[in-house]
N, C-alpha and C positions, 0 to 999 in steps of 0.2 A: 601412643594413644592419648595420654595426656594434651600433647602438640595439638592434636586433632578436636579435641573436645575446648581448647581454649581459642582457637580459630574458628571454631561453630560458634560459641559466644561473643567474641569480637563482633563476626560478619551481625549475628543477629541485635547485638549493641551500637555500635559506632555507625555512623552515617557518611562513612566515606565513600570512594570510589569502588568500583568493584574491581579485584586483582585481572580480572580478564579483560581490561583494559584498561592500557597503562598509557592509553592516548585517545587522546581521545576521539435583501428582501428576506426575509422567513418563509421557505415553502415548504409545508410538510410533506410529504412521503412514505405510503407504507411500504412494505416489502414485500414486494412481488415482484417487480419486473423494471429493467433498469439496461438503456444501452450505451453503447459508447461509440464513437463513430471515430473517423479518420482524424486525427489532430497533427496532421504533418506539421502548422504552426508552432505546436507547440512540443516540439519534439526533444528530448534533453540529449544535452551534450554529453558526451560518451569521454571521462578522464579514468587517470590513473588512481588504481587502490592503497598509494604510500603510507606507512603507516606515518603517525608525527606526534612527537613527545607531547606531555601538557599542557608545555607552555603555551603551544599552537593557539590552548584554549582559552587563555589566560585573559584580559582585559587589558587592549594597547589604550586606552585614550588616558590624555594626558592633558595639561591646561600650564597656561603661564601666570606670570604676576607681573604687577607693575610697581613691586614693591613697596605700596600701601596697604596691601590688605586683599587690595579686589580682583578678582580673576580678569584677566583680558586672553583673548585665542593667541595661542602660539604665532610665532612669526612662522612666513613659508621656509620649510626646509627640505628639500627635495630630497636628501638621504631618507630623512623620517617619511616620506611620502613614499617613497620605493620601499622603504620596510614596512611600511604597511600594508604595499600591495602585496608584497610578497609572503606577507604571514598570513594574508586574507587566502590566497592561491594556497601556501600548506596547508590552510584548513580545508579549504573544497578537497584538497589533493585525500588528506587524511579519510575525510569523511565520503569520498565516494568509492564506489563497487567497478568491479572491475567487469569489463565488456567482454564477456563469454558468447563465443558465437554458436549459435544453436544447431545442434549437431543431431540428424534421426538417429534413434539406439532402438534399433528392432530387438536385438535382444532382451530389452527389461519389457517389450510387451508379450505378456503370457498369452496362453490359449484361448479363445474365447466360447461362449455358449451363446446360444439363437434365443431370444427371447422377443415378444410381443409387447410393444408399447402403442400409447395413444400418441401421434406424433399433431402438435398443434401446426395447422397451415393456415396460409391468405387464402379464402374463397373467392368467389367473381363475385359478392355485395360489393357496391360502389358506396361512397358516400356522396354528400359529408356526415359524420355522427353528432350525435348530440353530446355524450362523455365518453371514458372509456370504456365503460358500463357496457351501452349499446354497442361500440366498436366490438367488445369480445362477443358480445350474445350474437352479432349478427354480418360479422366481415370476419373471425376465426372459427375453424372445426379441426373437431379433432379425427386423426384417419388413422386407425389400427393399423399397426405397421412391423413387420418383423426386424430385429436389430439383432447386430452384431456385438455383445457386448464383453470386450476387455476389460483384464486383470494388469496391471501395472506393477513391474517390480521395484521395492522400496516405497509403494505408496498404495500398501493393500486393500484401503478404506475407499478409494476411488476408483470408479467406473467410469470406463471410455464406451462411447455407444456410437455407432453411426449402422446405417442403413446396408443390407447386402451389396444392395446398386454399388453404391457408393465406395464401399469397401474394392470391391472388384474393381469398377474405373480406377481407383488410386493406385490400383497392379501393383499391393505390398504385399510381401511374405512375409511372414515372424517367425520363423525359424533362424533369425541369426544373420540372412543376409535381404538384400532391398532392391528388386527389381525397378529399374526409370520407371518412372509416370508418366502417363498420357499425356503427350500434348499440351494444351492449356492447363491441364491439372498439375505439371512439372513443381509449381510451387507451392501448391494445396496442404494445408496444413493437414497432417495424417496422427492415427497414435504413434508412431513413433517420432514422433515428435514431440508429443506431451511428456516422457521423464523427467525432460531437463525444465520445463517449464515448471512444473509441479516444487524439484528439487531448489527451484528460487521463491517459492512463497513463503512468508515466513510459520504457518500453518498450512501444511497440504490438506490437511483433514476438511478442513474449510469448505473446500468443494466437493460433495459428494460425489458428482456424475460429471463428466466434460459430456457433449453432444457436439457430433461433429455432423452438419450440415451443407449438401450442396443447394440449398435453396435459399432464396434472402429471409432477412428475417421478418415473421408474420405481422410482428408492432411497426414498419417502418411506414406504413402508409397512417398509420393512427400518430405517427413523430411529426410526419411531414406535414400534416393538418392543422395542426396545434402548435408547430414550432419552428420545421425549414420548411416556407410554401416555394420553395426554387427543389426541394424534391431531398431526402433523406435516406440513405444506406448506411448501416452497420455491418459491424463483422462479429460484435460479439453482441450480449447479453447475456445477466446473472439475475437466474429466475429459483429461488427458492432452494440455494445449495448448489443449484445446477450450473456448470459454466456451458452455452451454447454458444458455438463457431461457427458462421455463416458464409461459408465460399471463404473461409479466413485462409490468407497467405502467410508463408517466412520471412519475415521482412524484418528490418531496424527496429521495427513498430511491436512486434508483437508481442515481448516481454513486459513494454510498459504496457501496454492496453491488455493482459493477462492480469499486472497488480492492479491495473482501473479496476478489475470487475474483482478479486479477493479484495479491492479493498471496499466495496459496495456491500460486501456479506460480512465484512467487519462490524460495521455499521449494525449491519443486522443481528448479530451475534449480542451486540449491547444496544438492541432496541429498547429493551424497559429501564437503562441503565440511566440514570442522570445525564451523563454525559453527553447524550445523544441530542437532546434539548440543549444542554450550556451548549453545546455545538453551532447549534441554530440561533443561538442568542450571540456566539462568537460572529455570524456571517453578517447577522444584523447590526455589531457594532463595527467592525472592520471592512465588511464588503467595500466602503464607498471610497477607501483609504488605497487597499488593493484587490484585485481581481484576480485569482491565478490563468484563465483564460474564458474567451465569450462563451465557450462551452459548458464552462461550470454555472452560469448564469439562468440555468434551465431549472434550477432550484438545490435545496441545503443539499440532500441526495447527492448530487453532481460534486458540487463544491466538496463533499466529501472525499470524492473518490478520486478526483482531478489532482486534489491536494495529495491524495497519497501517493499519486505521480510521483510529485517531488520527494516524499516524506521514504521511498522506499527503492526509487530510481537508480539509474548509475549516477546521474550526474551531483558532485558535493555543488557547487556553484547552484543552483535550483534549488536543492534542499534547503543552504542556508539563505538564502533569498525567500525563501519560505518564512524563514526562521524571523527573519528579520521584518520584512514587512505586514504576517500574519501571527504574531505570540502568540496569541491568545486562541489560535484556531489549530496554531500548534500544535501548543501545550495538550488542551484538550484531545487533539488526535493521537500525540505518542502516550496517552492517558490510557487510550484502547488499544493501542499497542503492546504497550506495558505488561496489560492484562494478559494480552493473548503470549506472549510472550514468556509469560513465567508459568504459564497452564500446556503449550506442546512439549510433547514427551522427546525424547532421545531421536528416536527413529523419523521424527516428522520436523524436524530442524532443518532450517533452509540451510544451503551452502553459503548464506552471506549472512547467519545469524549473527558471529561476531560485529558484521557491521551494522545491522539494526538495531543492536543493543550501542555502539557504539553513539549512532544518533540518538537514543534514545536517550544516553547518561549526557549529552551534548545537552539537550535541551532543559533534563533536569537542572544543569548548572548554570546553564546561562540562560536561556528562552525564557524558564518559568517564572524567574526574579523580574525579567522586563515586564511579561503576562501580569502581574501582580499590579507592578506601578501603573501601568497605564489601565488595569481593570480600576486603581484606587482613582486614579483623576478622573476616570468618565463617571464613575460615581459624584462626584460635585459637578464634571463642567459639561457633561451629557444632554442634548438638546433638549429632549424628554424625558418625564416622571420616566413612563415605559424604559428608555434604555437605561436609564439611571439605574433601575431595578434589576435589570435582567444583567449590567454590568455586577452590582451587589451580589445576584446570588450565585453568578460565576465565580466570582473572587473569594467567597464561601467554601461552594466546592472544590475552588483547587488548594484553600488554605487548609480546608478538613479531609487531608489526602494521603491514600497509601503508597506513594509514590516512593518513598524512601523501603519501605518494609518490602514490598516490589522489587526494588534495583538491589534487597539485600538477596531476597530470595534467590536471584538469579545469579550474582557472584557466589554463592553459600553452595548452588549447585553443580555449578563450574568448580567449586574446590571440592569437592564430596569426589565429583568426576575423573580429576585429578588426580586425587590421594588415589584411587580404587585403581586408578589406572598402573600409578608407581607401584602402589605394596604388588598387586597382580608379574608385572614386572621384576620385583626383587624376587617374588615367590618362585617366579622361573626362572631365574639365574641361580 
């Protein structure tokens, strides 16, 4: 007991590591409605989940002398140049997720019940519109509509709903086994399909309701207006909790564009939160430096969720490309990570929690210290009063941060879990 009570003190004093790993433009946007479209460009490379010691994370650079004092660059040394390619690869290796292929499990979808909803459609209004404003008053309706709506096993909080039709063309049974699919529908995203997607968020709670739809979705002619005039389709959108599937397939594609849309209700989750501004103040001072892709360019919203691509993806090589070219847009997002993080309970833990937390303590040690130096120089060498400011009050916020009390919370609960698990254990032997 003693043991025990001196390791709860420790975790909540010292600012170490956590023992559960031992490796380690401004556009604003409310929260309503948010798509995401095909990004085959940008699609992340799928490596291995190795784990790799410390060191992996440790700091290779190095510098030479010329014996009076003053630093001059190392000579080329091609051993040193392959050990660093190669400890650059152990860290992707370390820090990426492993590629689980997505498997239907009709068994974890429960029974469902008939229930009436208002389902939002495209009407025959033509435009153009004047904002979105008029787009929803006068080119969407809503049409009462009877739904099918599932119970998911291990993720009681969330509702799958789709339409009778629709249910019936997918020719599934949930009782355990899985009749073929219709024809074109053979790769149609069904509930049983959503366990396993659910069981990789790092918060499943997140999304109240999935919506699984055979019709496009209602916003893409109000997208295509205002932003692809060559014509716009989606498969998803995250409207208010809700995740909506539009003719969405199984593909390579669909786990990351499932984290695009939880990571859009991230956002939302810490909409009054500081952070969500220092955010928008991160895009305005690094956007022009890097871009993560032309898609994110649609505003902060985007750049949000695009980023969490990287930030939650398989691939380590993206993420830390992330890491490195974006600090400060980083920092700020494993900031909301962090949070969500040390607030899901036991049962709503993704299957790849150990490794979000992994990038997470990544970034504490090494991203946030870069974040900091280059928030202090654009404070003197920043074009503008404006950004000069909006660098100052980022580097505020991330300097008056729970960031450490955080990364303690969440090793302190990992050992609590631990301990409870052995005495349980001892108790039964």
């Amino acid at each position: 007991m003693n043991i025990t009570f001196n390791l709860i003190a420790f975790l909540l004093i010292a600012p170490g590591s956590s023992p559960r790993l031992s490796y380690g433009t401004n556009v604003g946007q409310s929260p309503s409605t948010t798509t995401s479209a095909a990004r085959t460009a940008d699609s992340l490379t799928v490596s291995s989940g190795t784990k790799a010691p410390d060191e992996l994370f440790s700091s290779n650079s190095r510098t030479g002398s010329d014996g009076k004092g003053s630093s001059t660059p190392p000579k080329a040394n091609t051993n040193l140049s392959k050990g660093s390619t190669s400890l650059k690869k152990a860290r992707a290796a370390a820090l990426s997720i492993d590629n689980v292929r997505l498997m239907p499990e009709p068994e974890r979808v429960l029974g469902f019940k008939d229930v009436s909803e208002n389902v939002v459609v495209r009407n025959a209004t033509s435009g153009p519109f004047r904002d979105y404003a008029d787009y929803s008053s006068r080119a969407l309706s809503k049409v009462p509509t009877v739904m099918r709506d599932y119970q998911i096993s291990g993720h009681k909080d969330v509702h799958v709903v789709l339409t009778e039709e629709y249910s019936a063309a997918l020719a599934v049974r949930y009782d355990g086994s899985a009749e073929p699919a219709k024809h074109s529908l053979e790769r149609r995203v069904c509930p049983a399909d959503i366990p396993q997607l659910l069981d990789a968020m790092p918060d499943s709670r997140y999304f109240k309701k999935v919506f699984i739809s055979d019709n496009l979705n209602p916003e893409d002619d109000y997208v295509t207006q205002t932003y692809y005039p060559d014509g716009f389709i989606s498969s998803m959108a995250m409207t208010n909790g809700q995740l909506e599937l539009y003719k969405a397939e199984r593909n390579e594609y669909l786990r990351r564009d499932v984290l695009h849309e939880w990571s859009h209700q991230l956002r939302y989750e810490f909409w009054n939160d500081k952070l969500r501004k220092c955010f928008e103040g991160a895009v305005n001072l690094e956007l022009v430096e890097w871009n993560p892709s032309l898609y994110a360019t649609r505003g902060a919203g985007e750049q949000w969720a695009v980023l969490g691509e990287r930030m939650l993806g398989f691939g380590g090589e993206e993420f830390l490309e992330a890491c490195t070219k974006a600090p400060i847009r980083t920092t700020i997002w494993m900031r909301a990570l962090q949070k969500c993080l040390s607030a899901v309970p036991e049962p709503n833990k993704s299957i790849d929690h150990d490794k979000y937390v992994a990038r997470m303590r990544y970034v504490e040690k090494h991203v946030l210290p870069r974040a900091m130096k280059k928030l202090e120089a654009l404070q003197i060498n920043g074009k503008t009063d404006y950004l000069r400011e909006q660098a100052k009050g980022i580097s505020q916020y991330l300097d008056v941060n729970d960031w450490k009390r955080l990364s303690r919370n969440l090793a302190l609960v990992y050992c609590l879990e631990s301990y409870a698990k052995t005495w349980a254990h001892v108790n039964e032997a």
